[in-house]
C-alpha positions as CSV (number, residue, x, y, z in Angstrom):
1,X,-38.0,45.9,17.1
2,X,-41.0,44.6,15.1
3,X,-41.1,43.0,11.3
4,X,-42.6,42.7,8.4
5,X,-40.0,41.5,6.3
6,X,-39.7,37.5,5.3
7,X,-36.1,37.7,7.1
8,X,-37.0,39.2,10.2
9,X,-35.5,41.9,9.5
10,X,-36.4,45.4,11.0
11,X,-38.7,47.5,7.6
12,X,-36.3,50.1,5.8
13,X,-38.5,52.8,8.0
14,X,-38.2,51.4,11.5
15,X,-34.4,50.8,10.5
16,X,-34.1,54.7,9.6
17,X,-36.1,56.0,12.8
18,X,-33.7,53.9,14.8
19,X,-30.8,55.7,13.5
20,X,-29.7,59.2,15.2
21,X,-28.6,61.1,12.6
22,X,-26.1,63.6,13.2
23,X,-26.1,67.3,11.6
24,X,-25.7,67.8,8.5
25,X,-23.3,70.4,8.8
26,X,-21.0,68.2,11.3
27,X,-21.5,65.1,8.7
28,X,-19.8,67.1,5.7
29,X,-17.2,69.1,8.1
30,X,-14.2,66.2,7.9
31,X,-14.2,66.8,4.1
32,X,-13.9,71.0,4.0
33,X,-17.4,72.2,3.8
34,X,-19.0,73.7,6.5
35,X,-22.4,75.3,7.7
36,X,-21.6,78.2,5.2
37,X,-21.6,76.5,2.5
38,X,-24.7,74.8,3.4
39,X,-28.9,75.8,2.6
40,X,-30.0,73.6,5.3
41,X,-33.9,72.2,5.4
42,X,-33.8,71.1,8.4
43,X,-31.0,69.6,10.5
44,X,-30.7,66.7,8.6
45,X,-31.1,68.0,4.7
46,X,-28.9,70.9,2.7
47,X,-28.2,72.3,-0.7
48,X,-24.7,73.3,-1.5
49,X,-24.5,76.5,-2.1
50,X,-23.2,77.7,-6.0
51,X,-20.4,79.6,-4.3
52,X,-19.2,76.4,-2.1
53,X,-19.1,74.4,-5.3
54,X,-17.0,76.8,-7.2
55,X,-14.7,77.5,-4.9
56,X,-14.3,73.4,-4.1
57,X,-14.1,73.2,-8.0
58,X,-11.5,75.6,-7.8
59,X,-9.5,74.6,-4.8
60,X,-9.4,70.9,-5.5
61,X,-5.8,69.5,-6.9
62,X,-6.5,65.9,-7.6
63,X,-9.8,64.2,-8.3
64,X,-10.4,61.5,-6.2
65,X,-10.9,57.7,-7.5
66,X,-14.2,57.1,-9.2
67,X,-15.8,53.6,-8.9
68,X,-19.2,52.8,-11.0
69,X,-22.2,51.4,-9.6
70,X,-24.1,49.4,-12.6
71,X,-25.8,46.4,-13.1
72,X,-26.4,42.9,-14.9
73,X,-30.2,42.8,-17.1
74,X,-32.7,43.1,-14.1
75,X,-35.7,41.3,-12.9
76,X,-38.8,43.3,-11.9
77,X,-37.8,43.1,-8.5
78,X,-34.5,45.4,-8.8
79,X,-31.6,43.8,-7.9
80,X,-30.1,46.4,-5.7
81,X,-27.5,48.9,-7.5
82,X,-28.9,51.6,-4.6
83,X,-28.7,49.5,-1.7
84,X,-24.9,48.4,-3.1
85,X,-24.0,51.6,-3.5
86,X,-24.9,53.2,-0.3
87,X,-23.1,50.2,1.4
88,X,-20.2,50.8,-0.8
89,X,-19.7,53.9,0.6
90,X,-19.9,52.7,4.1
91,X,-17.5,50.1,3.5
92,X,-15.2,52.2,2.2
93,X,-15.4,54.5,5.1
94,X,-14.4,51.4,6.9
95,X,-11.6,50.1,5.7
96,X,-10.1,53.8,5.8
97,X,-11.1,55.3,2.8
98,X,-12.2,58.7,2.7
99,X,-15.4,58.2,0.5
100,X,-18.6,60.0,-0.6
101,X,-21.5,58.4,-2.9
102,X,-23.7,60.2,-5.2
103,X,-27.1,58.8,-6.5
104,X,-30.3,60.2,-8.2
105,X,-33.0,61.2,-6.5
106,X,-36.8,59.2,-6.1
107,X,-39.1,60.1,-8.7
108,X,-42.9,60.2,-7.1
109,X,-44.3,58.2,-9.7
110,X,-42.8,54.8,-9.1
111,X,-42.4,55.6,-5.7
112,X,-46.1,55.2,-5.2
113,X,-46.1,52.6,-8.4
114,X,-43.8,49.5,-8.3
115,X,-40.6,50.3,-6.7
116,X,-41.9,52.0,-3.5
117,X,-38.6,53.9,-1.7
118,X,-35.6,54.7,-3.9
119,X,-33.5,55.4,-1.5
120,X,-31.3,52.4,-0.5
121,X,-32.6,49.1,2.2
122,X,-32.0,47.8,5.3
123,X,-28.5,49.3,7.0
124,X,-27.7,50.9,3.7
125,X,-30.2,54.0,3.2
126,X,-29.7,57.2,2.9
127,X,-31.4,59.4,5.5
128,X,-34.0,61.0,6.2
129,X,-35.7,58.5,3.2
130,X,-39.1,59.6,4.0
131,X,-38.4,62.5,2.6
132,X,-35.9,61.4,0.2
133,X,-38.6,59.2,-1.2
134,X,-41.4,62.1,-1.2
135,X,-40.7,65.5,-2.0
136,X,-37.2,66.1,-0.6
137,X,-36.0,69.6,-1.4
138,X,-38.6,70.3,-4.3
139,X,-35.9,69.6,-6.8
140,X,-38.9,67.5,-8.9
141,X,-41.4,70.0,-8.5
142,X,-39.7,72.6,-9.5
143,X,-38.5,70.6,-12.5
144,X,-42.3,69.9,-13.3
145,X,-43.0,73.4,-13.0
146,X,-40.0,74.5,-15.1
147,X,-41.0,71.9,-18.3
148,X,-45.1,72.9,-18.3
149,X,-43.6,76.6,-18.3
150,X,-42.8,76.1,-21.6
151,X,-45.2,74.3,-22.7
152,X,-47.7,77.2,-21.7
153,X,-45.2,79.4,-23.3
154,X,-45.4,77.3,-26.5
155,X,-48.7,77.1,-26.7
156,X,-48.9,80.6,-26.0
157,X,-47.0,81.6,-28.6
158,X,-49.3,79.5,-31.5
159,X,-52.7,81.9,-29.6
160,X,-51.3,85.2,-29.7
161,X,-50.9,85.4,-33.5
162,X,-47.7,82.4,-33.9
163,X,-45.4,84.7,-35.7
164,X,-42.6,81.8,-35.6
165,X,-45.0,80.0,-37.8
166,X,-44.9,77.2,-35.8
167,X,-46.1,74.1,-37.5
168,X,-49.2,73.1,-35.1
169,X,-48.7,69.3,-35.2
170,X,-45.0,69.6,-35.2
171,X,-44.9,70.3,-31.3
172,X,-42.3,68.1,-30.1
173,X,-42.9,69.5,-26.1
174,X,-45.4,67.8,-24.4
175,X,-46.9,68.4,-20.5
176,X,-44.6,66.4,-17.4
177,X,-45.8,64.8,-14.2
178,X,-44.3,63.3,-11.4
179,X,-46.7,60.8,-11.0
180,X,-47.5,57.3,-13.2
181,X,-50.7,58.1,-15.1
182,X,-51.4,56.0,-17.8
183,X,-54.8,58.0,-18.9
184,X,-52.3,61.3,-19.7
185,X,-50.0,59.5,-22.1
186,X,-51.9,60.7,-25.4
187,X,-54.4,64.5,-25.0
188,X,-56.1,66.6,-26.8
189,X,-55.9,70.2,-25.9
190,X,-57.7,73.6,-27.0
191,X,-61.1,71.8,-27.3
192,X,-62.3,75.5,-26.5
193,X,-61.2,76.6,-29.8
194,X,-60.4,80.5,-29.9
195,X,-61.3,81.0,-26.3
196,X,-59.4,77.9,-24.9
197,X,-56.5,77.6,-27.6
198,X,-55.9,75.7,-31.2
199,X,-56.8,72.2,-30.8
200,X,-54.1,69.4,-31.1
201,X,-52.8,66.4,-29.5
202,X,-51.0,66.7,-26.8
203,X,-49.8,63.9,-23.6
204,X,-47.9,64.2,-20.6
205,X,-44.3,62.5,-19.8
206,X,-43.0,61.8,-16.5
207,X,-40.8,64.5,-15.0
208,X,-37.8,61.9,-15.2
209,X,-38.2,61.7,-18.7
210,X,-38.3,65.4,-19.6
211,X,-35.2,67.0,-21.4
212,X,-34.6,69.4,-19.0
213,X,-34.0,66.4,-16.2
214,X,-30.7,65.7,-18.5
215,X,-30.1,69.3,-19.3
216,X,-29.9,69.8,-15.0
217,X,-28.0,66.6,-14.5
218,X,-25.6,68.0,-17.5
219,X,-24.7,71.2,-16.5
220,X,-22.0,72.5,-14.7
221,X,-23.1,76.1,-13.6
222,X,-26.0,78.3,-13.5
223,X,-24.6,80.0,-16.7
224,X,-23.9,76.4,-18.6
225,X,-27.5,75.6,-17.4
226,X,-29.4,78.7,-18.6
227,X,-27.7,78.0,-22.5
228,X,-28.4,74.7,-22.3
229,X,-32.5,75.5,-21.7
230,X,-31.9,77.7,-24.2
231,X,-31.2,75.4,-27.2
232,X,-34.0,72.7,-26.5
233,X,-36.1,72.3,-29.3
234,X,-40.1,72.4,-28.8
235,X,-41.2,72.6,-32.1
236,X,-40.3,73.2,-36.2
237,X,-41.8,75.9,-38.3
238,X,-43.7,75.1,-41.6
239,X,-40.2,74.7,-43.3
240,X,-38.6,72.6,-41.2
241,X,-36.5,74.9,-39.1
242,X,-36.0,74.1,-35.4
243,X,-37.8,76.1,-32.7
244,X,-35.9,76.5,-29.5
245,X,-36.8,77.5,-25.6
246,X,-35.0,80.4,-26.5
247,X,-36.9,81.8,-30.0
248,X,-40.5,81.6,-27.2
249,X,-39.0,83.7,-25.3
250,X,-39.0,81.3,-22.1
251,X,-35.0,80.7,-21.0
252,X,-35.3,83.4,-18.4
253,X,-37.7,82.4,-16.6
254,X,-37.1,78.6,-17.0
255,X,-33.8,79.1,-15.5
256,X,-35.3,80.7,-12.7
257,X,-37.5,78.0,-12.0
258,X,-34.4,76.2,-11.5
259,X,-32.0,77.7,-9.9
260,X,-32.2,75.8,-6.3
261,X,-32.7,72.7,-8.1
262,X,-29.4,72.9,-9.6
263,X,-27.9,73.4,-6.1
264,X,-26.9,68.9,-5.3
265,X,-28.4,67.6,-1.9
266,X,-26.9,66.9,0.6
267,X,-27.8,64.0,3.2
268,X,-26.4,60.7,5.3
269,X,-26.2,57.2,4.8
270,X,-27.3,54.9,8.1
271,X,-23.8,55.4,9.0
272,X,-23.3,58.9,8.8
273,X,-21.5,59.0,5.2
274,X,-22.4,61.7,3.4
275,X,-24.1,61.2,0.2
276,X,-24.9,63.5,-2.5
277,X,-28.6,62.7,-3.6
278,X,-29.5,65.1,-6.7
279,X,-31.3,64.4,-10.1
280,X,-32.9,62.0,-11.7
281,X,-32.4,61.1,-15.3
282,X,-34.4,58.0,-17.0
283,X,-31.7,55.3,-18.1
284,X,-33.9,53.8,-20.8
285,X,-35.0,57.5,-22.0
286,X,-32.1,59.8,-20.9
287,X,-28.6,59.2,-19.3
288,X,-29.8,58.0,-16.2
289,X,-27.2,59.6,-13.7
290,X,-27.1,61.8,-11.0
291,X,-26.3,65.4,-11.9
292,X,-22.5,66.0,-13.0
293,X,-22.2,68.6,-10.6
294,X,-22.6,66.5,-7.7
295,X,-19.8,64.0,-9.0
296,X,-17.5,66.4,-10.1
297,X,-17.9,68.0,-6.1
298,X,-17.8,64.5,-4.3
299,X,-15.0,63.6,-6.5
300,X,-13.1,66.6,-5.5
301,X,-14.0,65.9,-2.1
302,X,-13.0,62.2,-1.1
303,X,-10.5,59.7,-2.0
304,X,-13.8,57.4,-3.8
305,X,-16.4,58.6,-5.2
306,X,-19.1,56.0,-5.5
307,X,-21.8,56.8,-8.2
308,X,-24.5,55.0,-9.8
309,X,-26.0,54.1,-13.5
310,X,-29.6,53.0,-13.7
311,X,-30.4,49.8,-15.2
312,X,-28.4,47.2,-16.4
313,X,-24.8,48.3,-17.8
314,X,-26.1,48.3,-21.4
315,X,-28.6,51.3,-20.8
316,X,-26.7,53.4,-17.6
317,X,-23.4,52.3,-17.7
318,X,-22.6,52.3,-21.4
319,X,-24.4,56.2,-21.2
320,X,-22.1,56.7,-18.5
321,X,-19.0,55.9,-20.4
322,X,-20.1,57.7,-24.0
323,X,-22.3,60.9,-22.9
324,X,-21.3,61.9,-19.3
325,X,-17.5,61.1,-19.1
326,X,-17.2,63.0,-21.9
327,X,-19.1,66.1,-20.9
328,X,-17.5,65.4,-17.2
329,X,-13.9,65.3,-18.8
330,X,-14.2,62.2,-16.2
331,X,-13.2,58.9,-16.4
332,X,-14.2,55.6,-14.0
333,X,-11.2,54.1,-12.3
334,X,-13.4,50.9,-11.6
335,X,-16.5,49.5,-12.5
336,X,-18.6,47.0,-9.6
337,X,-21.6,44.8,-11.4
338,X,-23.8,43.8,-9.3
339,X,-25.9,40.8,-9.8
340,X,-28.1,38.8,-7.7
341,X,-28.7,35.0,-7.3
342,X,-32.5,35.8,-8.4
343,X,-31.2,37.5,-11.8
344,X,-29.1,34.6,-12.7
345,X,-31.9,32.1,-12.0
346,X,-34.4,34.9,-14.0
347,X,-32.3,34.4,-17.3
348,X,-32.1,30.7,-16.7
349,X,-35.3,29.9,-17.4
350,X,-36.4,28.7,-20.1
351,X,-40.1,30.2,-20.4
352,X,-41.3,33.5,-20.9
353,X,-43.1,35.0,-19.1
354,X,-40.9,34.1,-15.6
355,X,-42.1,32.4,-13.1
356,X,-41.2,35.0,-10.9
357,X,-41.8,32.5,-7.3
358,X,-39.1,29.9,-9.0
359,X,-36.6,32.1,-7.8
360,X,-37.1,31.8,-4.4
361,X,-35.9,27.7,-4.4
362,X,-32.4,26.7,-5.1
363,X,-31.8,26.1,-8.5
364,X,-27.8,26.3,-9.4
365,X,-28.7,24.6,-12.7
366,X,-30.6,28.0,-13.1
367,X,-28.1,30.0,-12.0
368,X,-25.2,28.5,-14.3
369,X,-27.5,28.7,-17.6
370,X,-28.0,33.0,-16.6
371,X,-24.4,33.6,-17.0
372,X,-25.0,34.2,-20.5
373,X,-26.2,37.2,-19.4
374,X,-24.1,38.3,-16.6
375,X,-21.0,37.3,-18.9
376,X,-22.0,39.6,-21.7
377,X,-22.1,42.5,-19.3
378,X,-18.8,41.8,-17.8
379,X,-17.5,41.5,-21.9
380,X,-19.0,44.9,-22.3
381,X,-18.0,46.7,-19.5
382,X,-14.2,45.3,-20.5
383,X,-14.5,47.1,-23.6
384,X,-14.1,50.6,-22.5
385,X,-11.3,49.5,-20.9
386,X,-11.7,49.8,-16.7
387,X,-11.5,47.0,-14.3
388,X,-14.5,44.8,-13.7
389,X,-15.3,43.4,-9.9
390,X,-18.5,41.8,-9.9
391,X,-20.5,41.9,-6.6
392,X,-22.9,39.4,-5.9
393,X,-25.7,41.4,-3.6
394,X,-27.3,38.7,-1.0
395,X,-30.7,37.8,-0.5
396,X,-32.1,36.0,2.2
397,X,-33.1,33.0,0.5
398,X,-30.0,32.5,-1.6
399,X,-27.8,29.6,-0.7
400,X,-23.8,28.9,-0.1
401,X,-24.0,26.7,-3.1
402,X,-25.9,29.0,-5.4
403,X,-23.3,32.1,-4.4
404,X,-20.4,30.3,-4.8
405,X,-20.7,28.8,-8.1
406,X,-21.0,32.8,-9.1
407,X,-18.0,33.8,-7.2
408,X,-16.2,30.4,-8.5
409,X,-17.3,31.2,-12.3
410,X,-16.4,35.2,-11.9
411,X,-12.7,34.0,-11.0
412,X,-12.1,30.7,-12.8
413,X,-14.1,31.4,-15.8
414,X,-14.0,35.4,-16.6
415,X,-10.4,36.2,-14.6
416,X,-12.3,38.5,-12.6
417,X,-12.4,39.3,-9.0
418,X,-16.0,38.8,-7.1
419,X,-17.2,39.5,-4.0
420,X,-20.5,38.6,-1.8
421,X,-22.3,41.6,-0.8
422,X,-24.4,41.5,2.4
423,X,-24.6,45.8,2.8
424,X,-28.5,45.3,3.2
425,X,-28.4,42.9,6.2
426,X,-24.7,44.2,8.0
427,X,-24.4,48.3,6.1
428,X,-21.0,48.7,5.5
429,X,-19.1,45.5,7.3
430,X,-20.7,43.8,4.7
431,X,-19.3,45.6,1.8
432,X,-15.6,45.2,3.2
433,X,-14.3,42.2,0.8
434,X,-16.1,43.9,-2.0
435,X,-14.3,47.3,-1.5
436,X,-11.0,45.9,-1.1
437,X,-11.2,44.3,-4.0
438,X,-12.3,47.7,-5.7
439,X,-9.4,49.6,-3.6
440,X,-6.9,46.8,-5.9
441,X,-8.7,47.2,-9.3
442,X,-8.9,51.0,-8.5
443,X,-5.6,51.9,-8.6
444,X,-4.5,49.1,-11.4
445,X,-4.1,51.2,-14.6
446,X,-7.3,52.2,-16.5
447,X,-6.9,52.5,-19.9
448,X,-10.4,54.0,-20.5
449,X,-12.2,55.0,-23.3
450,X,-15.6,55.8,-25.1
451,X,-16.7,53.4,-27.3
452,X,-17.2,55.4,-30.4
453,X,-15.7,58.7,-32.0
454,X,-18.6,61.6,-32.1
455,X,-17.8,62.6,-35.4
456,X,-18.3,59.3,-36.6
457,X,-22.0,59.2,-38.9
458,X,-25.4,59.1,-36.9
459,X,-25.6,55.5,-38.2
460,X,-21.9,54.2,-37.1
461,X,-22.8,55.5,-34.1
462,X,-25.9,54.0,-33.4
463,X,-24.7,50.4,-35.0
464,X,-21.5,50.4,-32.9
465,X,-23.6,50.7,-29.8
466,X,-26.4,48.0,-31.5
467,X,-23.3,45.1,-32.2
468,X,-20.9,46.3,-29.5
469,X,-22.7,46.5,-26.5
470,X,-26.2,44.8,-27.2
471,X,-25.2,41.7,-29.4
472,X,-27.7,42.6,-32.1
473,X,-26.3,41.8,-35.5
474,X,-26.8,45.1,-37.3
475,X,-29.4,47.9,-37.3
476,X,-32.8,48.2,-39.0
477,X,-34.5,52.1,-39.8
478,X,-38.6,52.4,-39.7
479,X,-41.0,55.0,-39.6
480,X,-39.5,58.5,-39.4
481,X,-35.5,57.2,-38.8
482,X,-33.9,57.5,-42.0
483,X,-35.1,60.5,-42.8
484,X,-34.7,62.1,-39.1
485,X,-31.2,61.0,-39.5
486,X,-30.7,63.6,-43.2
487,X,-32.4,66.0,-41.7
488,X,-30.5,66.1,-38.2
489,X,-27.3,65.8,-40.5
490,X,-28.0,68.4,-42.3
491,X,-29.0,70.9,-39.6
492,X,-25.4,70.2,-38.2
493,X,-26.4,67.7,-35.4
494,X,-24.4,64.9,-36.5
495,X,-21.4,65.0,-33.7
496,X,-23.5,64.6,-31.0
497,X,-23.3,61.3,-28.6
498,X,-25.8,58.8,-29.2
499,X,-28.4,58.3,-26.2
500,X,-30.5,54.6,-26.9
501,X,-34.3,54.6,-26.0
502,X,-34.5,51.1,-25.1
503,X,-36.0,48.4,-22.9
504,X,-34.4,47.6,-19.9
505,X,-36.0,44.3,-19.1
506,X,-33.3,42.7,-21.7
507,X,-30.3,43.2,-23.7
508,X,-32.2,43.2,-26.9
509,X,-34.8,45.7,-27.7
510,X,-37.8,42.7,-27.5
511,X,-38.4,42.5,-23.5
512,X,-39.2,38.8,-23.3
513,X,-35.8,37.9,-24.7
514,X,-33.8,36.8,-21.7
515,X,-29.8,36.0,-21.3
516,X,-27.5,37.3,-24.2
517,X,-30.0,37.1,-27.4
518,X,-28.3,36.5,-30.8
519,X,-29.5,36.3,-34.0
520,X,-31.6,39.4,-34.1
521,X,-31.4,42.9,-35.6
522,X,-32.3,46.1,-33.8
523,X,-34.9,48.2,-34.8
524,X,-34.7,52.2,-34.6
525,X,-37.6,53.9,-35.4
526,X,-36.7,58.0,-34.9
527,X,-34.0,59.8,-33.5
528,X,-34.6,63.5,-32.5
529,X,-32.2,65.5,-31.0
530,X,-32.4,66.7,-27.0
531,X,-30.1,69.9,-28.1
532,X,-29.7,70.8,-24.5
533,X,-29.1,67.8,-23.1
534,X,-26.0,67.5,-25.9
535,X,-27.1,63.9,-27.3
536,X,-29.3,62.7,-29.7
537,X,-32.0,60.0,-28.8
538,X,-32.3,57.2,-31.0
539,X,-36.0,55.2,-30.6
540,X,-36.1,51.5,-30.4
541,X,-39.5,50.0,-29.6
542,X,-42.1,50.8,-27.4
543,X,-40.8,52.8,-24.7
544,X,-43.1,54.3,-22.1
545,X,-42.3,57.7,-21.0
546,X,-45.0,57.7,-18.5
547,X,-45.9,54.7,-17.0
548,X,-48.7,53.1,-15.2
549,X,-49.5,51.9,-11.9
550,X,-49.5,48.3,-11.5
551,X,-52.7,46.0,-10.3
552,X,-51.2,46.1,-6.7
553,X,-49.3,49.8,-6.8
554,X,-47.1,50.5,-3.8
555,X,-49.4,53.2,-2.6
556,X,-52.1,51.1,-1.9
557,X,-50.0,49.5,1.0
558,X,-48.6,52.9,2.5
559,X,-50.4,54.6,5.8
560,X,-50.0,56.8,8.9
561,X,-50.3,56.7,11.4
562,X,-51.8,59.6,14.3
563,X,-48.3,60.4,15.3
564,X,-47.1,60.5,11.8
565,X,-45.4,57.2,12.0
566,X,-45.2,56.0,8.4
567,X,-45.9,52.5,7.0
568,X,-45.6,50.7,3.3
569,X,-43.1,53.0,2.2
570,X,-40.1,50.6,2.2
């Protein structure tokens, strides 16, 4: 089979269209669903039908155990939660496990941007990633669709005579695209005055970023769903008072829009696992989980459930723990952090920016001055009170020495168990060591919980979260934040969970700060409240919610060919 890769390793494509995928409907049988419960798109694709997932909801005794995918602070080049994941699930299938996985779905934009496929590598994908990675069930679209809705409907409102009074540059609901366009980030709209509509300034967001992204990963039902569009705020009147999805008249036929979206996807790993593939939440913006639904099925599915938090464990993982277990009534059983020879060696250096080719050359000087950073992760991951097994994912050019002195520090050094990961190169056989060591910690007794109390002040919360889990040494308020804070108080907001907007490129909110970062203070410049989602968003820095395409964007090395074979798209 031909290569492209530096290890000589079949592309994630040619490795997919060598598999022979199986039916959907036969790959979801062994765990009590059948073609009934099913919305197939294909052979190989399905929504779960509302009906299936209440009755499995209802049926369902005992949840099954729930391990957490999260990571250590990553480099640009991702350091492989996915591929882990997918792998995970295949291991556990090996060693006799009864296991499902659950992940979010591709966004276009850094599809075609940086990332390229989101959908798992090498013998650990999830199937068919073509269409994973493109437009899948429409879940995105119709998301996209759903969020400009009412921004038409808002605007709408402020032509036909506003009789909400709403205050014209106190629109908080801007326009959503799946795709990374810089030139959208800051409009002006209604330049045709009466004919066209009031001029203001407007921009666009990606579609991962919108609020109704978290409010469908958040709900549990089509009913739960349609309240929670209900309560988003778009805008505030002249005095002040919060205007809703609900007081333009547009919840209806939002909640239309989606209605299949909030049905979880259904697909297969390389090795016929099933895996739930649904949502798509931001980590550094929103939650950044898959949908609840989905893990709340799998869970009452399968022995594991394997699920995954985006970013590093400071951003997903501690959102995991405070917003969604709490909405979930869920709680991990264990917690895997992956980290990466290449991330270690990242945070050992000593210049900024990178230099990214470094990495590539054996360095276990490097790797030893980065455990700052994987250390701190571990330390915050112990505080909510669930076993820790770190896996090391593999990478071609990473040595025996540079792998072991991880392993060796894990154990000696943290009294924690670690595991080499090779699910990219060998699918689930390579993930064996790691799950058994997940199977022990797993059924160990968790003593979980959230790191903070909701009805603890706006301010506890956020500092707990600032000291606790990001080593800052207190908080700092600018622009808007203190008084966003009264206001949000006094409307009654206060009890909500606390959702960070921060970088992901480091633990602090100043990106170039590698490692574990100490002496600093964190700086929070507005909160604002995502009312459906259930969690208020607290701003730290500059934090794009629609990026741009790099010089060298993924899409400029993607093609097909005559007979629709596809190249470039990882």
């Amino acid at each position: 089979m031909p290569s492209d890769s530096d290890s000589g390793m079949p592309t994630d494509y040619e490795i997919a269209q060598s598999v022979e995928k199986d039916h959907i409907a036969d790959v979801v049988e062994p765990f009590g669903l059948d073609g009934d419960d099913l919305e197939l798109f294909g052979e190989h694709k399905a929504k779960l039908k509302l009906d299936a997932i209440e009755r499995t909801l209802e049926e369902s005794e005992d949840d099954g155990k729930l391990v957490l995918v999260t990571g250590m602070t990553p480099t640009p080049l991702g350091e492989g939660k996915t591929v882990t994941t997918v792998g995970l699930g295949q291991a556990f299938n090996q060693i006799g496990k009864d296991a499902l996985i659950a992940i979010r779905e591709p966004s276009l934009g850094p599809v075609f941007g940086v990332k390229g496929g989101a959908a798992g590598g090498g013998y650990s994908q999830v199937l068919p990633m073509e269409d994973i990675n493109l437009h899948f069930t429409g879940d995105l679209h119709a998301l996209t669709s759903a969020h400009n809705l009412i921004s038409t409907m808002l605007d709408n409102h402020i032509k036909q005579g506003n009789d909400l009074d709403i205050a014209v540059n106190w629109t908080k609901w801007p326009r959503a695209i799946d795709m990374n366009d810089r030139v959208l980030r800051e409009t002006v709209i209604g330049l045709g005055g009466e004919v066209t509509g009031i001029p203001r300034e407007d921009g666009f967001i990606l579609t991962a970023a919108s609020e109704l992204m978290a409010v469908l990963c958040l709900a549990d039902g089509l009913e739960d769903l349609k309240n929670r569009v209900a309560r988003i705020i778009v805008a505030y009147d002249e005095d002040g008072n919060a205007v809703t999805v609900d007081d333009i008249d547009a919840t209806g036929a939002v909640t239309i829009l989606l209605r299949d979206a909030l049905q979880p996807n259904v697909v297969q790993t390389t090795e016929g696992t099933p895996a739930f593939v649904h949502g798509g939440p931001f980590a550094n913006i929103a939650h950044g989980t898959n949908s609840l639904i989905a893990d709340e099925v799998a869970s009452n599915l399968s022995e594991y459930l394997v699920t995954e938090a985006g970013f590093g464990s400071d951003l997903g993982a501690e959102k995991f723990m405070n917003i969604v277990c709490r909405f979930g009534d869920m709680e991990p059983d264990a917690v895997t952090l992956v980290a990466s020879v290449r991330a270690l060696k990242y945070h050992g250096q000593d210049m900024w920016p990178p230099d990214v080719d470094a990495l590539e050359e054996e360095d276990v000087d490097a790797v030893k001055r980065g455990f700052e950073n994987l250390d701190k992760h571990v330390r915050n991951l112990q505080k909510f009170g669930v076993p820790v097994v770190v896996s090391v994912n593999r990478f071609p050019q990473d040595t025996d020495a540079e792998v072991e002195t991880v392993i060796e520090h894990c154990e000696s050094d943290l009294g924690i168990q670690a595991a080499e990961s090779n699910v990219f190169s060998d699918g689930g056989e390579g993930g064996v060591e790691l799950a058994e060591e997940l199977v022990e910690a797993a059924e160990s007794d968790s003593q979980f919980e959230p790191l903070y109390d909701t009805d603890q002040p706006i301010t506890d919360k956020i500092e707990t979260i600032a000291t606790e889990i990001y080593g800052a040494d207190g908080v700092e308020y600018h622009g808007s934040a203190e008084e966003d804070i009264e206001r949000l108080t006094d409307l009654g907001f206060d009890d909500m969970p606390i959702c960070m907007s921060k970088t992901f490129h480091s633990l602090s909110d100043d990106a170039s700060r590698k490692g574990a970062p100490e002496d600093w203070t964190l700086e929070v410049t507005e909160v604002y409240p995502s009312t459906g989602a259930g969690f208020l968003v607290a701003l730290t820095g500059d934090v794009l919610t629609l990026p741009g395409l790099p010089e060298e964007p993924a899409a400029a090395g993607m093609d097909i060919d005559p007979d629709g074979t596809i190249s470039g798209l990882f």
